[in-house]
C-alpha positions in Angstrom: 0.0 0.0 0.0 1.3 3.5 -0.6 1.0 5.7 1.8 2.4 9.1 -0.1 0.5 12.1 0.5 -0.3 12.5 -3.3 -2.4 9.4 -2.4 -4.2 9.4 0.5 -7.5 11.9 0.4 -6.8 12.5 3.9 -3.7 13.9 3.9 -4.3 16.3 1.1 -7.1 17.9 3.1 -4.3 18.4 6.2 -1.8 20.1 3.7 -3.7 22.9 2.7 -1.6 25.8 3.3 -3.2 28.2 6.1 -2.9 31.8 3.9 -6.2 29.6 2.6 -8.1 30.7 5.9 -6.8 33.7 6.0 -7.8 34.7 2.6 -11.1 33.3 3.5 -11.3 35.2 6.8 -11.0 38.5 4.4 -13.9 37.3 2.7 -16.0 36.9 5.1 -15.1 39.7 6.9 -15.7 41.8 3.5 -19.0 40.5 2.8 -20.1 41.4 6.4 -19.0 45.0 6.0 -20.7 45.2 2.8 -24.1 43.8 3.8 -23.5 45.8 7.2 -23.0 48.7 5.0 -26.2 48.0 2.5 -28.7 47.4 5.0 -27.2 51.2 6.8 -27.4 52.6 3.5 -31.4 50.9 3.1 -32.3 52.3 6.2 -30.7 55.4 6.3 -32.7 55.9 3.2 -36.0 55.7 4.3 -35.3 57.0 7.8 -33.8 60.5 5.8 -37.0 60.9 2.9 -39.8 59.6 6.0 -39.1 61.0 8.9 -35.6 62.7 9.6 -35.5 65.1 6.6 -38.1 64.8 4.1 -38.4 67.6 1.8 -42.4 67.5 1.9 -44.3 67.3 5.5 -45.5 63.5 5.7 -42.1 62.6 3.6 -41.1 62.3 0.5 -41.4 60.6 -3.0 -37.1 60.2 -3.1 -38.1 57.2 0.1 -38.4 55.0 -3.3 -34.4 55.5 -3.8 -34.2 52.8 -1.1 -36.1 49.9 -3.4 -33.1 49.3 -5.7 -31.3 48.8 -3.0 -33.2 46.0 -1.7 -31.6 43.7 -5.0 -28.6 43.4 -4.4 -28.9 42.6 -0.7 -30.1 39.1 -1.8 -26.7 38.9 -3.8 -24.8 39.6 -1.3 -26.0 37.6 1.2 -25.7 34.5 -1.4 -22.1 35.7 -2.1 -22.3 36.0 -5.4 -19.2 37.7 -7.1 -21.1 39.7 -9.7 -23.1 41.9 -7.3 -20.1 42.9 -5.6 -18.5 43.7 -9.2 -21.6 45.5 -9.9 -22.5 47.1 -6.8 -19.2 48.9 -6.6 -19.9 50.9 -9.8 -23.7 51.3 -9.0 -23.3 52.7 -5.7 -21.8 55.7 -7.2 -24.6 57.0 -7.9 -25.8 57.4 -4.4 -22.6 58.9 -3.2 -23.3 61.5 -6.0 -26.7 62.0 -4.5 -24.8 62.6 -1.3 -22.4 64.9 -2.4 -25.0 66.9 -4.5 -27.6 66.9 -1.6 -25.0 68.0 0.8 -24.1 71.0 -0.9 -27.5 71.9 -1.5 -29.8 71.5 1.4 -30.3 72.5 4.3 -28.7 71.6 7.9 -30.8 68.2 9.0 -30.4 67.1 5.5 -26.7 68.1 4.6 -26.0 66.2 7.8 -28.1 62.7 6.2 -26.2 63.5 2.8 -22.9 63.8 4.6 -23.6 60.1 6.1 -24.8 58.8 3.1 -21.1 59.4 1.5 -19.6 58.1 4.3 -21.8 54.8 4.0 -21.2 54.7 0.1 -17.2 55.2 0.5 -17.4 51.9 2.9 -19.5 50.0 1.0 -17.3 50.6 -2.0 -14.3 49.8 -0.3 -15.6 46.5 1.1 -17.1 45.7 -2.5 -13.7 46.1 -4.2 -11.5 44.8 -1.5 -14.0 41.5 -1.5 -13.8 41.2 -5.3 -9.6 41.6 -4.6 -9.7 38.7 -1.9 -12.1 36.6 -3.8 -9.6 36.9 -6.4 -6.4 36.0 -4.2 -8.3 33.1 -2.8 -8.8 31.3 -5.7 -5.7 31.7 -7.2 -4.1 30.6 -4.0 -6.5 27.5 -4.3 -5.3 26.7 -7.6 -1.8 27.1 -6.7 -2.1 24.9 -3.5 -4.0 21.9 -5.5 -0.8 22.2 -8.5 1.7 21.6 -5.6 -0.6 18.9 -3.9 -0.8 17.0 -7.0 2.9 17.3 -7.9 
C-alpha cells in the first residue's frame, strides 16, 4: 500500500496551506461590512426621505431611492461575485446624491447626505477589497492543489 501524500484523500485535506483561511477570513469579513453597509445605507434611506429630513411634511417621494437597493442585498447575502463587481460601480450613484444633496440642502439634510457618503465610500471599499480577496483566494487554491498533485 502507498501511503504518499499524493495518495491518500486524507492527507491532502491536512496540507492545505493556512494563507487559505486567511484569505477566507477577508472574505468573510468583507461581505459582512458590505451587507452591514447596504442594509445602513437601506435604512438610512428611508429614515432620511420619511421622517428625519423629508423635503415635503408626511415625507417624500425620493423614500423610493431605497427599493433598488433591496436587490442586491439578496446577492450579497448569497455571495455572489457579480453583485459585488456591480455594486461597486452602482453605488456611485448614491454617493453623487450625497455629495449633491450635501451642498445643497439645508442643515438636517446636509447632515443625512454627509452620512450617506460616508456609508457609500465603505460599502465601496468593502465591495472592491471582496472582489480583490475573492480573487487572491482562488488563485491561492489553484496554486495549493498544483503543488498537492505534484
Amino acid at each position: 500500500m502507498n501511503h504518499s501524500p499524493n495518495s491518500d484523500p486524507q492527507a491532502k485535506e491536512s496540507i492545505k496551506p493556512t494563507h487559505l483561511n486567511v484569505a477566507s477570513s477577508k472574505v468573510r469579513v468583507t461581505q459582512n461590512i458590505s451587507v452591514i453597509a447596504l442594509i445602513a445605507l437601506i435604512i438610512l434611506s428611508v429614515l432620511w426621505e420619511l421622517w428625519l429630513a423629508p423635503l415635503r411634511e408626511g415625507g417624500s417621494w425620493l423614500v423610493i431611492k431605497a427599493l433598488p437597493l433591496c436587490i442586491p442585498l439578496i446577492g450579497l447575502l448569497k455571495n455572489r461575485m457579480y453583485t459585488y463587481r456591480w455594486l461597486s460601480l452602482w453605488i456611485w450613484f448614491y454617493f453623487t446624491e450625497g455629495v449633491v444633496r450635501s451642498w445643497g440642502d439645508p442643515l438636517p439634510s446636509k447632515l443625512l447626505a454627509e452620512l450617506e457618503i460616508i456609508i457609500c465610500l465603505i460599502l465601496f471599499g468593502a465591495c472592491a477589497l471582496h472582489v480583490r480577496f475573492r480573487f487572491e483566494s482562488a488563485k491561492s487554491n489553484r496554486e495549493s492543489e498544483i503543488n498537492i498533485t505534484h
